[in-house]
C-alpha positions in Angstrom: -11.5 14.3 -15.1 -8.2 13.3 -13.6 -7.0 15.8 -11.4 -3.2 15.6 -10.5 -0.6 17.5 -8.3 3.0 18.1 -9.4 5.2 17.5 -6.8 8.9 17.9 -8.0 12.1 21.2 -7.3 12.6 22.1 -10.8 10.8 25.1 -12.3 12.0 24.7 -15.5 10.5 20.6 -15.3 7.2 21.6 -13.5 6.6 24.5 -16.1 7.4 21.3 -19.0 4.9 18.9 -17.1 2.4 21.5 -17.2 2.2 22.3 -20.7 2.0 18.5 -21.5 -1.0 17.8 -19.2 -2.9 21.1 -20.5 -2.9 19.6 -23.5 -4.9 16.5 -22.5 -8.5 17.1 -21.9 -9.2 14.6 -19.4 -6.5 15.9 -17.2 -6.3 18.7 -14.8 -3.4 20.0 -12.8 -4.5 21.2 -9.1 -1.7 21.8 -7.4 1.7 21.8 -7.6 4.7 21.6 -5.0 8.6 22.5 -5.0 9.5 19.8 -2.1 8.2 17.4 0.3 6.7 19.5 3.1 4.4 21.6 0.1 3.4 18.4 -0.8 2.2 17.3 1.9 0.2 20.2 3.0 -1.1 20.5 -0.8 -2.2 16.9 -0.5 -4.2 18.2 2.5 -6.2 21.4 1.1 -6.9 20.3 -2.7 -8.7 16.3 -3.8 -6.4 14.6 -6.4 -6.0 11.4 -8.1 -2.7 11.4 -8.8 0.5 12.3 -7.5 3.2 12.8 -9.6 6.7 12.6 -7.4 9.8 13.7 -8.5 11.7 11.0 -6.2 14.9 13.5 -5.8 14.0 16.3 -3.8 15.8 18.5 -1.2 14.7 17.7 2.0 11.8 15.1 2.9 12.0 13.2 -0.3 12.8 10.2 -1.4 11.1 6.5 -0.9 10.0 7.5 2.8 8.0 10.8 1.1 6.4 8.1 -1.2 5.2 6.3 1.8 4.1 9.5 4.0 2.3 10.8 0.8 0.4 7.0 0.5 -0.3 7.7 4.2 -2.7 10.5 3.3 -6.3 9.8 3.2 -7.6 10.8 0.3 -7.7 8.0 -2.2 -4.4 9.6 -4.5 -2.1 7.3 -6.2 1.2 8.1 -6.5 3.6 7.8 -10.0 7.3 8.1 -9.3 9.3 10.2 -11.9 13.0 9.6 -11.2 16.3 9.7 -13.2 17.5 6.0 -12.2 16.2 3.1 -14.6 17.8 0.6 -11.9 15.2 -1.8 -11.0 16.3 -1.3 -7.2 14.2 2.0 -6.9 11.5 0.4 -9.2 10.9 -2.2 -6.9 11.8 0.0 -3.7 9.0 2.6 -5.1 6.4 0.2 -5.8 7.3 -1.5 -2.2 6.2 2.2 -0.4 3.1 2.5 -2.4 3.6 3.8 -5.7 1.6 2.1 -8.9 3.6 4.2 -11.4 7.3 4.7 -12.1 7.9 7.0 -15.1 11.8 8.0 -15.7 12.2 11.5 -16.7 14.0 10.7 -20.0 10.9 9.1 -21.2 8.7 10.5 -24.0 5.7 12.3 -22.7 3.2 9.2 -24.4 4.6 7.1 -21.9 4.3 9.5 -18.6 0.4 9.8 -20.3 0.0 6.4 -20.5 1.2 6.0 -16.9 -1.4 8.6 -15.4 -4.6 6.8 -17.6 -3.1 3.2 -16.3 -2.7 3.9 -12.7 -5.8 6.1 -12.4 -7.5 2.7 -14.1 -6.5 0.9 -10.6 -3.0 -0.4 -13.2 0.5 -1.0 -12.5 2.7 1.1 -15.3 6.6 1.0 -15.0 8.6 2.7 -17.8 9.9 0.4 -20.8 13.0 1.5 -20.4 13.3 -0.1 -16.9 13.3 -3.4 -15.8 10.6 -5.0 -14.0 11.1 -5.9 -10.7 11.2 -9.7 -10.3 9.0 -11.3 -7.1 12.3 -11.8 -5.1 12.7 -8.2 -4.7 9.2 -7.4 -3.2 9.4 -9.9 -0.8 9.4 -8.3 3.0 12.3 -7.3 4.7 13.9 -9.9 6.6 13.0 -12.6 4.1 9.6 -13.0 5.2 7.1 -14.3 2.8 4.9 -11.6 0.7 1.7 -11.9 2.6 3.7 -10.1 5.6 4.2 -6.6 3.7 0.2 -6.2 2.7 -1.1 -3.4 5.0 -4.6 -4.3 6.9 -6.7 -3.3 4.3 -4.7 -5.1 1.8 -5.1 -8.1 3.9 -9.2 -8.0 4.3 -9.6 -7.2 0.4 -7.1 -10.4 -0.1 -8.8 -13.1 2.2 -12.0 -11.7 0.5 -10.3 -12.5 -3.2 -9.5 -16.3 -1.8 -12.3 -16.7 -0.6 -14.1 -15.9 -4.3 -15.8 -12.9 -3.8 -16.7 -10.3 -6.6 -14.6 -6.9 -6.1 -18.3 -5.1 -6.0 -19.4 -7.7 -3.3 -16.3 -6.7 -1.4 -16.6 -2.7 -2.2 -20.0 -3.2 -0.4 -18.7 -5.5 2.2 -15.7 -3.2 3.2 -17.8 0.1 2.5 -15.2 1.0 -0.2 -15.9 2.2 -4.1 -14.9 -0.4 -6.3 -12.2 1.8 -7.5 -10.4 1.9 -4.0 -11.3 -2.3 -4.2 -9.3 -2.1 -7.3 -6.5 0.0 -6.4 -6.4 -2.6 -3.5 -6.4 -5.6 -6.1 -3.5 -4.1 -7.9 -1.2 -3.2 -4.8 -1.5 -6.4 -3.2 -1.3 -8.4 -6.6 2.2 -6.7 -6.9 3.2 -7.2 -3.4 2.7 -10.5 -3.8 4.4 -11.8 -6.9 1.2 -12.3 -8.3 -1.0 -11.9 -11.8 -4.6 -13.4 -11.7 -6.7 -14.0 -8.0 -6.4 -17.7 -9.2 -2.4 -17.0 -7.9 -3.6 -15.7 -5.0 -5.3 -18.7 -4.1 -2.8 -21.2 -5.2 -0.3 -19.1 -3.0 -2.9 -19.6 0.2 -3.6 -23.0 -0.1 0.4 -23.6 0.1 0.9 -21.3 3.2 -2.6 -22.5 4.8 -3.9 -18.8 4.9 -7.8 -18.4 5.3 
Protein backbone atom coordinates (compact mmCIF):
# COMPACT_ATOMS: atom_id res chain seq x y z
CA UNK A 1 0.00 0.00 0.00
CA UNK A 2 1.16 3.51 -0.84
CA UNK A 3 0.26 5.81 1.62
CA UNK A 4 0.30 9.58 0.57
CA UNK A 5 -0.34 13.09 2.11
CA UNK A 6 -2.02 15.92 0.25
CA UNK A 7 -0.36 18.94 0.77
CA UNK A 8 -1.99 21.77 -1.41
CA UNK A 9 -4.72 25.32 -0.31
CA UNK A 10 -7.55 24.39 -2.42
CA UNK A 11 -10.52 22.60 -1.05
CA UNK A 12 -12.19 22.22 -4.05
CA UNK A 13 -8.56 20.47 -5.58
CA UNK A 14 -7.86 18.41 -2.41
CA UNK A 15 -11.59 17.07 -2.30
CA UNK A 16 -10.74 16.22 -6.48
CA UNK A 17 -7.33 14.41 -5.52
CA UNK A 18 -9.15 12.49 -3.08
CA UNK A 19 -11.72 10.96 -4.98
CA UNK A 20 -9.06 9.91 -7.67
CA UNK A 21 -6.78 8.08 -5.16
CA UNK A 22 -9.86 6.24 -3.42
CA UNK A 23 -10.39 4.77 -6.38
CA UNK A 24 -6.99 3.02 -6.61
CA UNK A 25 -6.57 0.11 -4.36
CA UNK A 26 -2.98 0.27 -3.76
CA UNK A 27 -3.19 3.74 -2.62
CA UNK A 28 -4.18 5.30 0.63
CA UNK A 29 -4.50 9.01 1.56
CA UNK A 30 -3.16 9.69 5.38
CA UNK A 31 -3.13 13.03 5.66
CA UNK A 32 -3.79 15.93 4.15
CA UNK A 33 -2.62 19.76 4.59
CA UNK A 34 -3.97 23.32 3.52
CA UNK A 35 -0.19 25.07 3.61
CA UNK A 36 3.33 24.61 4.45
CA UNK A 37 3.41 24.74 8.30
CA UNK A 38 0.37 21.67 8.30
CA UNK A 39 2.58 19.95 6.29
CA UNK A 40 5.25 19.88 8.00
CA UNK A 41 3.80 18.93 11.29
CA UNK A 42 1.59 16.18 9.31
CA UNK A 43 4.89 14.84 7.96
CA UNK A 44 5.81 14.57 11.67
CA UNK A 45 2.76 12.57 13.32
CA UNK A 46 1.58 10.17 10.28
CA UNK A 47 4.45 7.59 7.96
CA UNK A 48 4.00 8.26 4.22
CA UNK A 49 5.52 7.54 0.97
CA UNK A 50 4.64 10.19 -0.88
CA UNK A 51 4.12 13.71 -0.81
CA UNK A 52 2.13 15.35 -3.12
CA UNK A 53 3.01 19.37 -3.14
CA UNK A 54 1.01 21.83 -4.50
CA UNK A 55 4.21 24.16 -5.32
CA UNK A 56 1.91 27.49 -4.89
CA UNK A 57 0.89 27.94 -1.48
CA UNK A 58 0.41 30.94 0.88
CA UNK A 59 3.00 31.17 3.09
CA UNK A 60 6.06 28.66 3.52
CA UNK A 61 5.75 27.24 0.07
CA UNK A 62 7.45 27.08 -2.79
CA UNK A 63 10.91 25.25 -3.86
CA UNK A 64 12.42 26.00 -0.21
CA UNK A 65 9.07 23.92 1.30
CA UNK A 66 10.21 21.17 -1.21
CA UNK A 67 13.61 21.08 0.35
CA UNK A 68 12.39 21.48 4.15
CA UNK A 69 9.86 18.71 3.45
CA UNK A 70 13.03 16.37 1.80
CA UNK A 71 14.60 17.41 5.13
CA UNK A 72 12.24 15.18 7.17
CA UNK A 73 13.34 11.86 8.13
CA UNK A 74 11.03 9.54 7.26
CA UNK A 75 11.87 8.04 3.91
CA UNK A 76 8.78 10.25 1.87
CA UNK A 77 9.35 11.27 -1.68
CA UNK A 78 7.98 14.20 -2.73
CA UNK A 79 5.85 14.87 -6.36
CA UNK A 80 5.41 18.56 -7.26
CA UNK A 81 1.98 19.48 -8.69
CA UNK A 82 2.27 22.95 -10.14
CA UNK A 83 0.50 25.14 -12.87
CA UNK A 84 3.89 26.14 -14.80
CA UNK A 85 5.05 23.59 -17.57
CA UNK A 86 8.37 25.87 -17.75
CA UNK A 87 11.26 23.61 -17.47
CA UNK A 88 12.82 26.30 -15.01
CA UNK A 89 10.68 24.96 -11.96
CA UNK A 90 11.05 21.37 -13.39
CA UNK A 91 14.61 21.45 -13.03
CA UNK A 92 14.46 23.95 -9.86
CA UNK A 93 11.96 21.12 -8.23
CA UNK A 94 13.91 18.20 -9.00
CA UNK A 95 17.21 20.33 -7.83
CA UNK A 96 15.48 20.53 -4.00
CA UNK A 97 14.58 16.93 -3.92
CA UNK A 98 11.56 16.20 -5.72
CA UNK A 99 11.40 12.84 -8.08
CA UNK A 100 7.91 13.77 -9.47
CA UNK A 101 6.54 16.91 -11.23
CA UNK A 102 2.96 16.46 -12.28
CA UNK A 103 1.14 19.84 -13.76
CA UNK A 104 -2.28 20.22 -12.62
CA UNK A 105 -3.76 20.28 -16.10
CA UNK A 106 -2.74 16.81 -16.57
CA UNK A 107 -5.15 13.83 -16.79
CA UNK A 108 -5.32 11.95 -13.60
CA UNK A 109 -3.39 8.53 -15.55
CA UNK A 110 -0.57 10.64 -15.61
CA UNK A 111 -0.57 12.00 -11.76
CA UNK A 112 -1.11 7.91 -11.18
CA UNK A 113 1.52 7.01 -13.12
CA UNK A 114 3.74 9.54 -11.25
CA UNK A 115 2.93 8.23 -7.68
CA UNK A 116 3.59 4.12 -8.95
CA UNK A 117 7.01 5.62 -10.68
CA UNK A 118 8.43 7.56 -7.88
CA UNK A 119 7.32 5.19 -5.23
CA UNK A 120 9.32 2.56 -7.61
CA UNK A 121 12.60 4.71 -6.63
CA UNK A 122 11.64 6.50 -10.63
CA UNK A 123 12.04 9.93 -11.99
CA UNK A 124 8.35 10.93 -13.58
CA UNK A 125 8.03 14.52 -15.10
CA UNK A 126 4.75 15.35 -16.95
CA UNK A 127 4.72 14.98 -20.92
CA UNK A 128 3.56 18.11 -21.26
CA UNK A 129 6.79 19.66 -19.84
CA UNK A 130 10.09 19.64 -20.97
CA UNK A 131 12.78 17.79 -19.55
CA UNK A 132 15.35 19.56 -17.94
CA UNK A 133 18.64 19.26 -19.87
CA UNK A 134 22.11 18.45 -17.66
CA UNK A 135 23.05 22.24 -17.92
CA UNK A 136 20.32 23.24 -15.71
CA UNK A 137 21.08 20.85 -12.77
CA UNK A 138 24.46 21.72 -12.58
CA UNK A 139 25.32 23.50 -8.97
CA UNK A 140 25.06 26.98 -8.42
CA UNK A 141 28.04 28.87 -9.24
CA UNK A 142 28.95 26.64 -12.20
CA UNK A 143 30.38 23.96 -10.25
CA UNK A 144 30.46 20.58 -11.64
CA UNK A 145 27.41 18.11 -10.63
CA UNK A 146 29.24 16.01 -8.18
CA UNK A 147 29.21 19.28 -5.82
CA UNK A 148 25.24 19.37 -5.33
CA UNK A 149 24.96 15.39 -4.18
CA UNK A 150 24.14 15.57 -0.40
CA UNK A 151 26.53 13.17 1.89
CA UNK A 152 24.61 10.30 1.49
CA UNK A 153 24.31 10.81 -2.10
CA UNK A 154 27.99 10.93 -2.17
CA UNK A 155 28.73 7.43 -0.14
CA UNK A 156 25.96 5.54 -2.28
CA UNK A 157 27.82 7.11 -5.46
CA UNK A 158 31.62 6.26 -4.77
CA UNK A 159 30.05 2.80 -3.79
CA UNK A 160 28.24 2.69 -7.56
CA UNK A 161 31.98 3.45 -9.14
CA UNK A 162 33.43 1.40 -7.38
CA UNK A 163 30.96 -1.63 -8.79
CA UNK A 164 29.13 -2.53 -5.96
CA UNK A 165 25.55 -4.24 -6.10
CA UNK A 166 22.79 -1.71 -4.63
CA UNK A 167 21.95 -4.74 -1.99
CA UNK A 168 25.68 -4.89 -1.12
CA UNK A 169 25.53 -1.15 -0.47
CA UNK A 170 21.91 -1.25 1.35
CA UNK A 171 23.88 -3.58 3.79
CA UNK A 172 27.02 -1.60 3.74
CA UNK A 173 25.21 1.72 4.54
CA UNK A 174 22.47 0.03 6.79
CA UNK A 175 19.85 1.34 4.35
CA UNK A 176 16.74 -0.83 2.59
CA UNK A 177 17.43 -1.18 -0.89
CA UNK A 178 14.54 0.98 -1.54
CA UNK A 179 16.16 4.07 0.21
CA UNK A 180 19.63 2.62 -2.00
CA UNK A 181 17.36 3.16 -4.86
CA UNK A 182 15.78 6.35 -4.19
CA UNK A 183 19.47 7.34 -3.68
CA UNK A 184 20.42 5.89 -7.21
CA UNK A 185 17.78 7.92 -8.85
CA UNK A 186 18.49 11.37 -7.10
CA UNK A 187 22.01 11.31 -7.70
CA UNK A 188 21.59 9.85 -11.39
CA UNK A 189 19.58 13.03 -12.00
CA UNK A 190 21.74 15.38 -10.25
CA UNK A 191 24.27 14.33 -12.27
CA UNK A 192 23.28 14.38 -15.85
CA UNK A 193 23.39 10.90 -15.82
CA UNK A 194 21.41 7.43 -17.10
CA UNK A 195 23.25 4.12 -16.41
CA UNK A 196 26.20 3.65 -13.35
CA UNK A 197 28.39 2.99 -16.43
CA UNK A 198 27.95 7.22 -16.73
CA UNK A 199 28.84 7.48 -13.47
CA UNK A 200 31.98 5.97 -13.90
CA UNK A 201 32.92 7.39 -17.11
CA UNK A 202 32.22 10.86 -15.38
CA UNK A 203 34.72 9.88 -12.38
CA UNK A 204 37.49 8.63 -14.28
CA UNK A 205 37.43 12.25 -16.14
CA UNK A 206 37.32 14.28 -12.83
CA UNK A 207 39.69 11.66 -10.90
CA UNK A 208 36.97 11.01 -8.18
CA UNK A 209 37.49 7.75 -6.02
Amino acid sequence: MIRLIIADDHTIFREGLKQILAEEIDLALVAEAANGIELLARLGEVACDIVLLDLSMPGHSGIALVRAVGEVPGGHRIVVLSMHEERQYVAESLKAGAAGYVTKNSASDQLLTAIRKVFRGEIFVSAAVPLPVPGQLRAEGGGLPHTRLTPREREVFDLLIAGRKLSRIARDLNLSIKTVSTHKSNLLLKMGAETTADLVRYALRHDLG
